[in-house]
C-alpha positions as CSV (number, residue, x, y, z in Angstrom):
1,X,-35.5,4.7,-7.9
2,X,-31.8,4.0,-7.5
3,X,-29.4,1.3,-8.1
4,X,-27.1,-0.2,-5.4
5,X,-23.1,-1.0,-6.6
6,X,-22.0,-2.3,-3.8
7,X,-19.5,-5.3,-5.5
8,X,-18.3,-4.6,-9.1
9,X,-16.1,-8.0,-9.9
10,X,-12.5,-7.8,-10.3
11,X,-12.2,-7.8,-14.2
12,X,-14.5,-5.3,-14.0
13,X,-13.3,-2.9,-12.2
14,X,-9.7,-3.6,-13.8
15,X,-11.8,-2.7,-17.2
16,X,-13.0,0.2,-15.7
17,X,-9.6,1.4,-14.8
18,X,-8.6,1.1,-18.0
19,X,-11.0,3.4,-19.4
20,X,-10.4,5.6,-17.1
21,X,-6.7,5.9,-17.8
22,X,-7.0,9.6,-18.7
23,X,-8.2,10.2,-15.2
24,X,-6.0,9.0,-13.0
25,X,-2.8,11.2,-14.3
26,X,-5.4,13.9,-13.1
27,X,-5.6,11.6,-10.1
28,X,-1.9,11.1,-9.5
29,X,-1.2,15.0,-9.9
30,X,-2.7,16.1,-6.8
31,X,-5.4,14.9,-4.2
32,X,-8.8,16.1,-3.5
33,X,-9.2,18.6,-0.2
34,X,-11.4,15.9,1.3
35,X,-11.7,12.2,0.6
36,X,-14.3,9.7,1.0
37,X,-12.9,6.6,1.8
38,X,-14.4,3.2,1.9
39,X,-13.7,0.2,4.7
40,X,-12.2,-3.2,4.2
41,X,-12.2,-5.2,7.4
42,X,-13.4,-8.5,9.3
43,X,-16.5,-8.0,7.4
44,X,-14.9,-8.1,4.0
45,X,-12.5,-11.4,5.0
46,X,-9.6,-9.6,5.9
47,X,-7.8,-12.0,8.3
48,X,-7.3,-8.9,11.1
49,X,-7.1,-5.3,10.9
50,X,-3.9,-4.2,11.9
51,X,-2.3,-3.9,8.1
52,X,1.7,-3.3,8.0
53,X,2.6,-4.0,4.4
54,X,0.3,-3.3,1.0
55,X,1.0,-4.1,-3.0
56,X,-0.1,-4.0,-6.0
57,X,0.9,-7.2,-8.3
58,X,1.3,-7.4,-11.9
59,X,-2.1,-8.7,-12.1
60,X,-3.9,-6.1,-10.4
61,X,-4.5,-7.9,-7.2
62,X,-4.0,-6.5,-4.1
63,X,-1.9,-7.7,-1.1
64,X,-2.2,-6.7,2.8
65,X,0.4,-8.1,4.9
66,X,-1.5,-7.9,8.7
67,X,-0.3,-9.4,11.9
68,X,-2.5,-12.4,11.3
69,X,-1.5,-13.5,7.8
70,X,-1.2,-12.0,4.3
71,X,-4.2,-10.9,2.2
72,X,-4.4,-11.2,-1.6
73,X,-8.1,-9.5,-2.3
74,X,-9.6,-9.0,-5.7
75,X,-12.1,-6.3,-5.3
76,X,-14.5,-8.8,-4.3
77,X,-13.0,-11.3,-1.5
78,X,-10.5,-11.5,0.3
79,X,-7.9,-15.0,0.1
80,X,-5.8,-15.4,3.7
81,X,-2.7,-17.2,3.5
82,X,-1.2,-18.2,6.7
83,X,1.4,-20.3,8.4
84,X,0.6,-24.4,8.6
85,X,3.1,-26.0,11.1
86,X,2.8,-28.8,9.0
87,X,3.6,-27.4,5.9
88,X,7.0,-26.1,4.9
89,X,5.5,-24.1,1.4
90,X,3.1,-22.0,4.0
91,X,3.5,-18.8,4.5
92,X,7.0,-18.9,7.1
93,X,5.2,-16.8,9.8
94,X,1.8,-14.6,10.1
95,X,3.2,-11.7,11.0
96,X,3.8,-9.9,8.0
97,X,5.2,-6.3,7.7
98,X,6.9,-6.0,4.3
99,X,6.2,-6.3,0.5
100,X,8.0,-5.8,-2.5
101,X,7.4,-6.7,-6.3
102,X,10.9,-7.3,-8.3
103,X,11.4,-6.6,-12.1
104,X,10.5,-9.8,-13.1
105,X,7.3,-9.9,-11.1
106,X,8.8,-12.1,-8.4
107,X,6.2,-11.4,-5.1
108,X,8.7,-11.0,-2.2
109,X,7.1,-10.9,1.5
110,X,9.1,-10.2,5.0
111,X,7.6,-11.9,7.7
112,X,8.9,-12.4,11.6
113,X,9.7,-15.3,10.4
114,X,12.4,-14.6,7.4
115,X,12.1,-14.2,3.4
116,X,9.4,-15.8,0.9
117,X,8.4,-15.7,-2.7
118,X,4.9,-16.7,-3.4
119,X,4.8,-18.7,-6.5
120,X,1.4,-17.9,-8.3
121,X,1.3,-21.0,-10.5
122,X,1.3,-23.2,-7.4
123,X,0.0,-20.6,-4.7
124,X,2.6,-21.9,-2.3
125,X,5.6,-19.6,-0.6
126,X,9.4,-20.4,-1.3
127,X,11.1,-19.8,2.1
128,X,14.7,-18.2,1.6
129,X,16.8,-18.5,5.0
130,X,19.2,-15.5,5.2
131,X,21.4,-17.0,7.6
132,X,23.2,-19.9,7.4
133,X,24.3,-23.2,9.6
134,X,25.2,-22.3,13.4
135,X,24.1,-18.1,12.9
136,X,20.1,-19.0,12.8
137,X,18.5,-18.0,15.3
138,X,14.9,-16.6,15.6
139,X,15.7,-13.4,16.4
140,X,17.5,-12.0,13.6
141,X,14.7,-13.4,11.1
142,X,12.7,-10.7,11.0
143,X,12.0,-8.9,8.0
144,X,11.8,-5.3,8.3
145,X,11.7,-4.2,4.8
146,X,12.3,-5.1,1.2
147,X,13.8,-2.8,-1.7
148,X,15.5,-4.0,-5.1
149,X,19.2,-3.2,-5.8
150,X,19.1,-2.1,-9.4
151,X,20.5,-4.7,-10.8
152,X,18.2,-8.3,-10.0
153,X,19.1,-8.5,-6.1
154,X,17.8,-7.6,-3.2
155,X,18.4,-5.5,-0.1
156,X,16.9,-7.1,3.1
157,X,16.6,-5.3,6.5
158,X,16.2,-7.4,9.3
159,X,15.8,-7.2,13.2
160,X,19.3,-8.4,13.2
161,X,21.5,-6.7,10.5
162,X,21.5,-5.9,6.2
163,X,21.2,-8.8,4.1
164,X,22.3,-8.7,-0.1
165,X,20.5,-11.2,-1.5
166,X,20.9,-12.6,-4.8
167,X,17.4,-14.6,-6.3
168,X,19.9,-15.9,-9.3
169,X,22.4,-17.7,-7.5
170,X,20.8,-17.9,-4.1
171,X,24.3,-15.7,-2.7
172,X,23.6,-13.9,0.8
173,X,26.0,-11.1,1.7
174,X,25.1,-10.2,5.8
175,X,26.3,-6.6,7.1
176,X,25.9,-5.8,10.5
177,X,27.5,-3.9,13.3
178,X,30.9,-4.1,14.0
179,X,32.5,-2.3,17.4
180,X,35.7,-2.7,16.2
181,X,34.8,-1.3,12.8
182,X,34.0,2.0,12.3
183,X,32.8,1.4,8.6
184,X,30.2,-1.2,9.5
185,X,26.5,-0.8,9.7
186,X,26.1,1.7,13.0
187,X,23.2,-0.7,14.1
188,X,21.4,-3.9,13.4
189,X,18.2,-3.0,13.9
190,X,17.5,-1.9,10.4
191,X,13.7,0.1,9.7
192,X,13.5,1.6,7.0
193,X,15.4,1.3,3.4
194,X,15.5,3.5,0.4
195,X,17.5,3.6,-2.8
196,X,18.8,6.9,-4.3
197,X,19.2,7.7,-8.0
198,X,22.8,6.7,-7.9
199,X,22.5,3.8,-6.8
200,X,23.2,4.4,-2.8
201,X,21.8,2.2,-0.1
202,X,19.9,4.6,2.7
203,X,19.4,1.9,5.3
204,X,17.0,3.7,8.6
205,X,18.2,2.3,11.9
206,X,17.0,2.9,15.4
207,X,19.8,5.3,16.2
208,X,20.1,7.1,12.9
209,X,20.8,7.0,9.0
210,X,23.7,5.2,7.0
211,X,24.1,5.1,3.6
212,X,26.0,2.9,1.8
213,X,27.4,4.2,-1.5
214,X,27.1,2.4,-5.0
215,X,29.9,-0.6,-5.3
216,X,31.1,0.5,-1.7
217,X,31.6,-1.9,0.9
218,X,31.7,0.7,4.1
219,X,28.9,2.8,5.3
220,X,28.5,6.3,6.4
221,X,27.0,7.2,9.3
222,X,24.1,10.6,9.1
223,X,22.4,11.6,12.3
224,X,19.0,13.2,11.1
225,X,19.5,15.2,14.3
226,X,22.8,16.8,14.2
227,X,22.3,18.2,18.1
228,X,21.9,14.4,19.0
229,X,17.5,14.2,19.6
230,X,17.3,10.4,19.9
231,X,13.9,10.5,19.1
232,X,14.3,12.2,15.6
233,X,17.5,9.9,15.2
234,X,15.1,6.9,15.5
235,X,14.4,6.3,11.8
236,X,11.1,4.7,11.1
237,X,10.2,5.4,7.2
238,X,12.0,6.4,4.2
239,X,11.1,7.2,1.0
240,X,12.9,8.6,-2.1
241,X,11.2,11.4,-3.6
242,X,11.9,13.5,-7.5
243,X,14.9,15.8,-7.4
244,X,16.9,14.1,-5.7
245,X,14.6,14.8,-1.8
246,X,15.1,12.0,0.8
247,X,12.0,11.8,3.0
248,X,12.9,10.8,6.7
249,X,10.2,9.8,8.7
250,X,11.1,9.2,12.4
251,X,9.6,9.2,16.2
252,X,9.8,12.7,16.4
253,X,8.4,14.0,13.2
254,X,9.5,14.6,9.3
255,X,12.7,15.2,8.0
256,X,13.9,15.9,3.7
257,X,17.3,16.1,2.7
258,X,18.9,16.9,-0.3
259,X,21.4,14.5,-2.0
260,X,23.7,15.6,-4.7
261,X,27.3,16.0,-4.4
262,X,28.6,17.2,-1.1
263,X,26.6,16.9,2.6
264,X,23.0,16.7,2.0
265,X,20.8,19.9,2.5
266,X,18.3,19.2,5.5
267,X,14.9,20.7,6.3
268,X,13.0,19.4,9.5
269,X,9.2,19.9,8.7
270,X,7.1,21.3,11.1
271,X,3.6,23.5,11.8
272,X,4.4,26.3,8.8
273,X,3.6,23.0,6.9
274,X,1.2,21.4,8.7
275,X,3.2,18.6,10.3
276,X,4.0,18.4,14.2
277,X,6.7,16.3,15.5
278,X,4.6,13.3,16.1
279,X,5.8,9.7,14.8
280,X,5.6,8.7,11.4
281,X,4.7,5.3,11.0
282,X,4.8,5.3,7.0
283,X,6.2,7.5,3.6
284,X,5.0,6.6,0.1
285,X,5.4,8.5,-3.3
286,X,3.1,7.7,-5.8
287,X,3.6,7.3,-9.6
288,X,2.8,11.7,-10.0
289,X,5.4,12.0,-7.0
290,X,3.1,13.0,-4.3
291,X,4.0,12.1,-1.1
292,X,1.9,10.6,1.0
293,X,2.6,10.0,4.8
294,X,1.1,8.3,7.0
295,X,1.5,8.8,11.5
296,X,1.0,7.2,14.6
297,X,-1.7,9.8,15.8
298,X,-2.6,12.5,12.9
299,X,-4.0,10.0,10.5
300,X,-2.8,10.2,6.5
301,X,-1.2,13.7,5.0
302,X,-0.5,15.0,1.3
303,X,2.1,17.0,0.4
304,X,0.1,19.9,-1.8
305,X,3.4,20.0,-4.4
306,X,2.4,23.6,-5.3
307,X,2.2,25.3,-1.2
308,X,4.4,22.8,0.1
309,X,2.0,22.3,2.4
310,X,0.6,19.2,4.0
311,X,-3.7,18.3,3.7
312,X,-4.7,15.8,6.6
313,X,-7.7,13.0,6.2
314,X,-8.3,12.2,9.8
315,X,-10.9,9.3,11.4
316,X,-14.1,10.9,12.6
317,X,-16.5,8.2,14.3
318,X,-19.8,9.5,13.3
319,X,-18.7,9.3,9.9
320,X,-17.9,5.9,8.4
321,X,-16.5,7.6,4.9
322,X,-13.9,9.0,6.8
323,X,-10.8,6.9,7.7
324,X,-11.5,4.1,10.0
325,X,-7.7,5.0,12.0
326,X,-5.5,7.6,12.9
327,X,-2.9,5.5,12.9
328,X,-1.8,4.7,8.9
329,X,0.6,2.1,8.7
330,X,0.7,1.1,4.7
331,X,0.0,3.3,1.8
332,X,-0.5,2.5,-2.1
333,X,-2.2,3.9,-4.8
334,X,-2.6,1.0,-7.8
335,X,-2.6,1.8,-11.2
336,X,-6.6,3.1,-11.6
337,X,-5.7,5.7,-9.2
338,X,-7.3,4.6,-6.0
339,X,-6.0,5.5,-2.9
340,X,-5.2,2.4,0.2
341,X,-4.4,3.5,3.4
342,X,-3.7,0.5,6.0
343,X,-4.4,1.4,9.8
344,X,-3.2,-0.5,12.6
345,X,-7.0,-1.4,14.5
346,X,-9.2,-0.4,11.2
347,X,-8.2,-2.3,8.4
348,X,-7.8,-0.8,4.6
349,X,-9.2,2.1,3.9
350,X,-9.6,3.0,0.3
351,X,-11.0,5.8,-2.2
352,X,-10.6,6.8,-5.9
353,X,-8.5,10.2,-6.4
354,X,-10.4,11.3,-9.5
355,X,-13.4,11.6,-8.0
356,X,-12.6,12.2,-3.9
357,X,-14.3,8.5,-3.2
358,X,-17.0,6.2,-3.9
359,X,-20.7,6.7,-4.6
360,X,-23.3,4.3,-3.3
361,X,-26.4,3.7,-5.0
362,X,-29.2,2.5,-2.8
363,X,-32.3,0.3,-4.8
364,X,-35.0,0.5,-2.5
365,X,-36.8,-2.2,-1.5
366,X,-39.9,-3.6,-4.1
367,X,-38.7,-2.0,-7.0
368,X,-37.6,-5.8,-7.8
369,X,-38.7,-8.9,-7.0
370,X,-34.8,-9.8,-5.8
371,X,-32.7,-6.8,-4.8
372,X,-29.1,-9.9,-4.7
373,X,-29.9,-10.5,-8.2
374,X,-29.7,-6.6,-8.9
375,X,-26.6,-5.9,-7.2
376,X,-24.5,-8.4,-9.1
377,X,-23.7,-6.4,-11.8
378,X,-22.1,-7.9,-15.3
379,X,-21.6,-5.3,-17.5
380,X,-21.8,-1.5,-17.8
381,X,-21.8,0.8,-21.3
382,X,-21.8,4.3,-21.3
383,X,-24.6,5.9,-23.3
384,X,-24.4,9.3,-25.6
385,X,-26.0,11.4,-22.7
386,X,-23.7,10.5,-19.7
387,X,-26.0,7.8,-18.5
388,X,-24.8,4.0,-18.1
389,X,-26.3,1.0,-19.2
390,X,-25.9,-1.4,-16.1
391,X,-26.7,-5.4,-17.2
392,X,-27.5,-7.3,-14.0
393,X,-27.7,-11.0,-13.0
394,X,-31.4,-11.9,-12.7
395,X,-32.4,-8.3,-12.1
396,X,-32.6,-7.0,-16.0
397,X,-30.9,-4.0,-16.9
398,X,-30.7,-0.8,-15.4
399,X,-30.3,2.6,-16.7
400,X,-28.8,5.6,-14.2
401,X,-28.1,8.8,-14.3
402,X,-24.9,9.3,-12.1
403,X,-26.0,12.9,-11.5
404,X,-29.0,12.5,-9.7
405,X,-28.7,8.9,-8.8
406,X,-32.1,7.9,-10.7
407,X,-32.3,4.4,-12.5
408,X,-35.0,3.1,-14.5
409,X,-35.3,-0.8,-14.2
410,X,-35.8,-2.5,-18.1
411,X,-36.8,-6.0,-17.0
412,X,-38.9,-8.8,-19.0
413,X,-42.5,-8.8,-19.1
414,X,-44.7,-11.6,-20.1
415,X,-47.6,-9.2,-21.1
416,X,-45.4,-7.3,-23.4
417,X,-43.7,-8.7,-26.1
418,X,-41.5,-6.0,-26.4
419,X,-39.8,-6.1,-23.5
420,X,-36.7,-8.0,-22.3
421,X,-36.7,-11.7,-23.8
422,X,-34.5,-12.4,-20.3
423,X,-33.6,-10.9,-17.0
424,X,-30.6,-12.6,-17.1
């Protein structure tokens, strides 16, 4: 006899997290060897499956940004959001490929089509234009990525240049490439942003790396390719790691410098640490500082902290626990410690580092009279032997033994006055 979990409610599962605080510093300290991951997709209400942009809010939800919309799931559904002609609090464009939560808990999501805050109280999307009058134009209204300044503002890269932007006053400060100006941004097509511990802007472009100092108003310019490589001078992630590491992430593989005072101290990564020069299509550090990256072809890597070395999760198509895509566009891991990888044609992917993934536990068929009813589970207690009390809706209460995967069913009994009083 076993039990099927195959929803646990959002509340739930954040109550869950909680009591498994303990675990998940074990989980952010290091990743399993191998992962078992489980799919979100078309299935689940995901509005498509190529995912660019993923967050955690305040509240625990969770937000994909896809080509077709934006995503706000709570472990149980999926709720699409998407442009309305007709309605100027929609979301400004479904193509969304950034996502970034301020201080205050201000959502903040860059679509093709510009800047917008989602207001949660009213579930509608403040537009913010970051050009003004006669410069508007579609094709500088891009978002490319989002990152917070330090101090309450925002850094915007778009298609078509830097924008400062300022949620207090509603001040936009626009840098972009100047010929005549050897100072200015070295091109507009901005990728990738990252800010240091000193408060330095590293802005990604398609032609290399500038940084813009703290309180500075000119940039400097950084090939990541000193011998001039345009591939590895294309910058396409960034991602500011402990100690002071910058990780590049280009066409042409992985780069990590080392800021401080002087020229920074570059290392390109290659096969002595299990990395090739393939693109990298994202960079994440988590909240133990372990990178994560994710490429165009190679699937998702972890940086082992203690060899240096990278561990690869890959897509295998006989095996659905494995990741649905080689090609990871969006990591995250939320505050319970699970893992979200999103791919360009599979959707999420997502498993629990404490454990290496999620266990499934079938109830096979006749052991109730309504298998739904037992799968919508309410509550769960942990017993003195390691077992868990598992309340159900309509299907009584079940008692399993993770080890072996064995449940006895309690349920009530007409005949037996000492049985449940309700299945309920």
């Amino acid at each position: 006899m076993m039990l099927s979990l195959i929803r646990v409610p959002w509340l739930l599962r954040m109550a869950c997290g909680l009591l498994l605080a303990c675990l998940c510093s074990v989980a952010l300290a290091g990743a399993p060897r191998s992962l078992r991951f489980e799919r979100i997709g078309l299935e689940e209400g995901l509005s498509q499956e190529s995912v660019l942009a993923i967050l955690q809010d305040r509240a625990g939800f969770m937000w994909f940004g896809t080509q077709a919309g934006l995503n706000r799931f709570d472990g149980y559904r999926n709720q699409v959001f998407r442009n309305d002609p007709n309605d100027p609090s929609s979301l400004a464009d479904n193509y969304v490929q950034a996502a970034y939560e301020d201080g205050q808990g201000r959502l903040w999501f860059g679509t093709r089509g510009g800047l917008v805050r989602f207001d949660p109280a009213t579930r509608a999307f403040v537009r913010h234009p970051l050009l003004a009058g006669s410069e508007r134009n579609p094709r500088n209204s891009a978002v490319t990525a989002i990152v917070g300044d330090g101090a309450g503002g925002l850094w915007v890269g778009t298609s078509d240049g830097l924008v400062h932007f300022d949620p207090a006053t509603g001040r936009l400060r626009t840098l972009r490439h100047d010929e005549h100006d050897r100072g200015s941004l070295r091109d507009d097509r901005v990728t990738a942003l990252a800010l240091d511990p000193r408060g330095g802007l590293w802005v990604g472009t398609g032609v290399g790396l500038d940084v813009l100092p703290a309180g500075a108003v000119r940039f400097d310019h950084f090939d990541v390719d000193p011998a001039g490589d345009s591939k590895r001078n294309a910058v396409t992630a960034l991602s500011m790691g402990p100690r002071d590491m910058l990780w590049i992430g280009t066409v042409a593989g992985l780069d990590v410098w080392r800021l401080g005072v002087g020229m920074p101290q570059r290392h390109h990564l290659g096969a002595d640490e299990g990395v090739d020069d393939g693109r990298v299509r994202s960079l994440y550090h988590d909240a133990g500082s372990n990178l994560w990256v994710g490429t165009e072809q190679g699937g998702l890597k972890w940086r082992d902290p203690t060899s240096g070395r990278f561990v690869g999760y890959v897509s295998e198509p006989l095996d659905r626990h494995t990741l649905s895509d080689n090609q990871v566009t969006a990591i995250r891991v939320d505050r319970t410690g699970t893992l979200w990888a999103g791919t360009m044609f599979g959707g999420v992917n997502r498993a629990d580092l404490a454990s290496g993934g999620f266990s499934r536990f079938s109830l096979p068929a006749g052991q109730v009279a309504d298998p739904r009813s037992a799968r919508k589970i309410r509550s769960i207690a942990e017993g003195a032997d390691g077992r868990l009390w598992l309340g159900t809706t309509g299907g009584g209460i079940l008692y399993l033994d993770p080890r072996t995967g064995h449940a006895d069913v309690l349920r009530h009994d007409p005949a037996r006055p000492d049985s449940l009083p309700d299945d309920v």
